[in-house]
C-alpha positions, 0 to 999 in steps of 0.5 A: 734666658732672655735674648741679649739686646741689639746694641742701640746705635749711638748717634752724636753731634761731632762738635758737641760730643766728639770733638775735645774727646781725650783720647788714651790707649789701652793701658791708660795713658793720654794720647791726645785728643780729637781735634776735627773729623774727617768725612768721606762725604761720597760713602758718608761715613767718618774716615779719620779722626785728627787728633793732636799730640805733643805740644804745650798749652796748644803750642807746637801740636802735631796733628795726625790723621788716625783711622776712625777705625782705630778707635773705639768708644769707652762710655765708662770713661767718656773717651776714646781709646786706641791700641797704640803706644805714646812712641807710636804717636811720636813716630807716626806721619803728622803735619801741622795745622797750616800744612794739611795732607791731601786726605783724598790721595790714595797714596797718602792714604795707604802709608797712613793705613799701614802705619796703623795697621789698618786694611783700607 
């Protein structure tokens, strides 16, 4: 029995590789997909991925800050995939692209964490 190999971290270009990523949850449906990342520059590490949902042809997008650890990578398919529902998304606190939160306030923060039932 051979020794199961250490996963290789997979480094990206966000803008390349991350950003237009689709992203559907797991039972197959499209989500959305990333529209920037955001960064905790002081722990240099992503923190949230912004994702548009809604809308037609870019119009009238809602934008929403989803922990990046809601997300996991799926290379079969090339996309990301997020337990969660498409009236999760429809209910979830967004803003639009002229109104950005304060992502650094932490209470902010803590209600977009427990939305998705994320530990901070």
């Amino acid at each position: 029995m051979q020794p199961e190999k250490a996963r290789e971290p997979r480094i990206v270009k966000a803008y390349d590789d991350l950003i237009g990523k689709k992203i559907s949850n797991l039972q197959g449906e499209e989500l959305g997909e990333i529209k920037e990342l955001m960064i905790d520059a002081t722990a240099g590490r992503v923190t949230y991925a912004i994702l548009s949902f809604g809308g037609f042809m870019g119009l009238g997008d809602k934008l929403f800050a989803v922990p990046w650890v809601s997300l996991s990578y799926d290379p079969a398919r090339d996309r990301f995939v997020m337990n969660a529902d498409k009236e999760l998304l429809a209910n979830a606190p967004g803003f639009d692209k002229d109104h950005w939160p304060n992502m650094s306030d932490s209470t902010w923060s803590s209600t977009v964490h427990k939305y998705y039932s994320v530990k901070l």
